[in-house]
C-alpha positions as CSV (number, residue, x, y, z in Angstrom):
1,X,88.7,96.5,113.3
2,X,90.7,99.5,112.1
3,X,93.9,97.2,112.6
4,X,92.4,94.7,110.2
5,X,91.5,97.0,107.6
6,X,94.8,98.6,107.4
7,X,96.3,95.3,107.4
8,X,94.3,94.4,103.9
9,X,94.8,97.8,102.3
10,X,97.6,97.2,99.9
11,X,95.9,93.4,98.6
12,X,92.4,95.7,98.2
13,X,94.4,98.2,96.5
14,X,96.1,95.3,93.9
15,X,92.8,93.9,93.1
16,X,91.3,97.2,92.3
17,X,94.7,97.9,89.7
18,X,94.4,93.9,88.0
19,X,90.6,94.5,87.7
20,X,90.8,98.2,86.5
21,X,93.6,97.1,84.3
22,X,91.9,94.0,82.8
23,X,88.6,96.5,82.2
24,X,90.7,99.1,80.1
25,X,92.4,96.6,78.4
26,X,89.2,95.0,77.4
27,X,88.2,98.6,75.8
28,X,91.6,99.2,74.4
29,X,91.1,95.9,72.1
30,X,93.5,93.6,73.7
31,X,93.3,90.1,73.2
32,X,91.7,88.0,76.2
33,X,94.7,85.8,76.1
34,X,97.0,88.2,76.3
35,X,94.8,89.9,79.0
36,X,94.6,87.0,81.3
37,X,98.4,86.4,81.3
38,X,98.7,89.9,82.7
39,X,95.8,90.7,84.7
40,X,94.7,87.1,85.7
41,X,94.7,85.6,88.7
42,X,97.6,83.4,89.2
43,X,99.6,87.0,88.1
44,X,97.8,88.9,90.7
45,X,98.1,86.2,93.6
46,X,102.2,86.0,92.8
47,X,102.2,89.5,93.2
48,X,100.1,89.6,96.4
49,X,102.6,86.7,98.1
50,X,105.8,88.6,97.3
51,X,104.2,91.7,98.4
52,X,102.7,90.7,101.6
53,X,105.8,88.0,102.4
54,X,108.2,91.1,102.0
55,X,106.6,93.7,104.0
56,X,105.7,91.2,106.6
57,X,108.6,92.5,109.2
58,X,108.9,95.7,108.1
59,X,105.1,97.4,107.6
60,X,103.5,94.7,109.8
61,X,106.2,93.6,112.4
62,X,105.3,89.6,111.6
63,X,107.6,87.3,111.0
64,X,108.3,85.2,107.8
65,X,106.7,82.8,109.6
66,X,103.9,84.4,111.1
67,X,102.9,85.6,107.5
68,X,103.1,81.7,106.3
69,X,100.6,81.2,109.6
70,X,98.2,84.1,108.0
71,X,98.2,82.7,104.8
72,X,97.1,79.0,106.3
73,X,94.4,80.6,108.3
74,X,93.2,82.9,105.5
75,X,91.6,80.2,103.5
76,X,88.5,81.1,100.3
77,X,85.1,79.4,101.4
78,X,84.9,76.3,99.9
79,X,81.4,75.7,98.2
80,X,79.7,72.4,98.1
């Protein structure tokens, strides 16, 4: 379980910065257009793939491909 969690550390720690900076920037007075191109979600999951596709060998000792497998596996529940 320990393994897992430190796996999912940096993507935890993304979300936390997108969602704290989307908060501020709602007190600071900026736009929620503007807001949403920088703190959105399609920003944040382009940031999580280049992250976690670049430290796949090095911080986790996967391959590209064994990253590519993750991502298949890793899937959002779908509601019906």
């Amino acid at each position: 379980m320990a393994e897992r969690i430190q796996y999912i550390k940096l993507p935890i720690a993304l979300l936390v910065i997108f969602a704290l900076g989307k908060l501020i920037g709602g007190f600071a007075g900026l736009p929620y257009e503007a807001g949403s191109q920088i703190f959105g979600m399609v920003p944040l999951t382009v940031a999580l793939c280049l992250v976690w596709g670049g430290l796949a060998r090095t911080v986790y000792g996967q391959s590209i491909g064994g990253a590519i497998t993750l991502g298949k596996l890793v899937k959002a529940p779908r509601h019906n």
